[in-house]
C-alpha positions as CSV (number, residue, x, y, z in Angstrom):
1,X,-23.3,-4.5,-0.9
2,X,-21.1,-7.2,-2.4
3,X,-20.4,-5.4,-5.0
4,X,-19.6,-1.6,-2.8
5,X,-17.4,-4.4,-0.4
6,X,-15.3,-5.2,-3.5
7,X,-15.4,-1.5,-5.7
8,X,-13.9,-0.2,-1.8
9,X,-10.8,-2.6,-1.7
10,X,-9.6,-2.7,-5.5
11,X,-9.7,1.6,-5.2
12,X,-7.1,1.2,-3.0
13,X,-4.9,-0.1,-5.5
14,X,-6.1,2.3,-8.4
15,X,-5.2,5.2,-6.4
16,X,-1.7,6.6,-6.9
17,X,-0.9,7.9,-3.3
18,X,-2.6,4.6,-1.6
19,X,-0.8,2.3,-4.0
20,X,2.9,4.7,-3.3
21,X,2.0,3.9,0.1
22,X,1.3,-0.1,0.0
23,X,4.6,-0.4,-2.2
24,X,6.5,1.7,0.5
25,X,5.3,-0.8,3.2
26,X,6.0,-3.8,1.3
27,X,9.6,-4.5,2.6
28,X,9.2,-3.4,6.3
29,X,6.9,-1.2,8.6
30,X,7.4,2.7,8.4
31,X,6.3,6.0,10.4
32,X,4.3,8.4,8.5
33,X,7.3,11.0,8.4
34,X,9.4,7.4,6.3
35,X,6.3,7.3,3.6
36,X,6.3,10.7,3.2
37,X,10.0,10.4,2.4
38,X,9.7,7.4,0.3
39,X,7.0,8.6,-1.5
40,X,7.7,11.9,-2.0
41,X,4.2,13.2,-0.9
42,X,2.2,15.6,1.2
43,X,2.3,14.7,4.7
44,X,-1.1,15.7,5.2
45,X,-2.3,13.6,1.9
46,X,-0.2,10.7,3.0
47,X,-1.9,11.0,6.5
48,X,-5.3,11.0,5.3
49,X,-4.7,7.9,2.6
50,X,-3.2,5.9,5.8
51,X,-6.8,6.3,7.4
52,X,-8.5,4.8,4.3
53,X,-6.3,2.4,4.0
54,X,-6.8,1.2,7.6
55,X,-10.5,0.9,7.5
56,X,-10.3,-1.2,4.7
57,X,-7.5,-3.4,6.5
58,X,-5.1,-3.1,4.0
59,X,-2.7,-2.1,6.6
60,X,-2.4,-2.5,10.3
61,X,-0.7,0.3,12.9
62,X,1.1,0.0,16.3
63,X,1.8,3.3,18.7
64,X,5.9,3.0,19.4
65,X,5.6,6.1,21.8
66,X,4.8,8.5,19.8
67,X,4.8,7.4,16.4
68,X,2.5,5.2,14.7
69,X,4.0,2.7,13.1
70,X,2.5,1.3,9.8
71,X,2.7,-1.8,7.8
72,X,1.0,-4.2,5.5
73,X,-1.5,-6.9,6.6
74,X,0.7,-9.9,6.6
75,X,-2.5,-12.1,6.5
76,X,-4.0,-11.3,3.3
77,X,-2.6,-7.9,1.8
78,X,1.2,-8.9,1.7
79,X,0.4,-12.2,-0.6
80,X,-1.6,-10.6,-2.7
81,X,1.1,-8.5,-3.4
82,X,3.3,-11.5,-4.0
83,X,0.7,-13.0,-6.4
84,X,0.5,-9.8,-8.3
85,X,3.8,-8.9,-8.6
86,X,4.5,-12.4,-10.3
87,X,1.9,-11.7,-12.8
88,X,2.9,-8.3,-13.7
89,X,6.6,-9.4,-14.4
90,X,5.3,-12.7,-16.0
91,X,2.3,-10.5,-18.2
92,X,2.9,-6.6,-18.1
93,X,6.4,-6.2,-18.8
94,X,6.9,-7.6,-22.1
95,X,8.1,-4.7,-24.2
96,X,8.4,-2.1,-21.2
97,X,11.6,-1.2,-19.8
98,X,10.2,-0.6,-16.5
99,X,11.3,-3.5,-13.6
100,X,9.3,-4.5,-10.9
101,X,12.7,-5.0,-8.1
């Protein structure tokens, strides 16, 4: 079970259209329709990673009429994010041109 509890939270990360969608969150909340922008993707894909993403926690959501409004969980999600993006540009970039803003 441990190990399922674990597998279920890193594949968040592994998956392209989840991890588009974690990044897009990471400076401020957004409506579905701002992903899908952001990210270039498929409403309908987009709309379906959100709900795996929310049963895992990575994300929380508020109703502002009739929008949804998503963003990252601030408790645990949004310093791990912090954590790993200091390692990346401390360990991955060396030799890549890519930057991590």
């Amino acid at each position: 079970m441990k190990y399922y509890s674990y597998n279920n939270f890193f594949m968040n990360f592994s998956n392209k259209t989840k991890l588009g969608i974690i990044l897009a969150l990471e400076n401020k909340p957004l409506s579905v329709s701002e992903i899908t922008e952001r990210i270039k993707g498929e409403q309908s894909r987009i709309s379906h990673n959100l709900s795996k993403l929310l049963q895992c926690h990575i994300l929380d959501v508020k109703q502002k009429g009739k929008q949804r409004i998503y963003s990252l969980n601030n408790e645990t999600v949004a310093p791990i994010l912090k954590i790993v993006k200091k390692h990346v540009k401390k360990n991955c970039l060396k030799g890549c041109n890519k930057k991590i803003s």
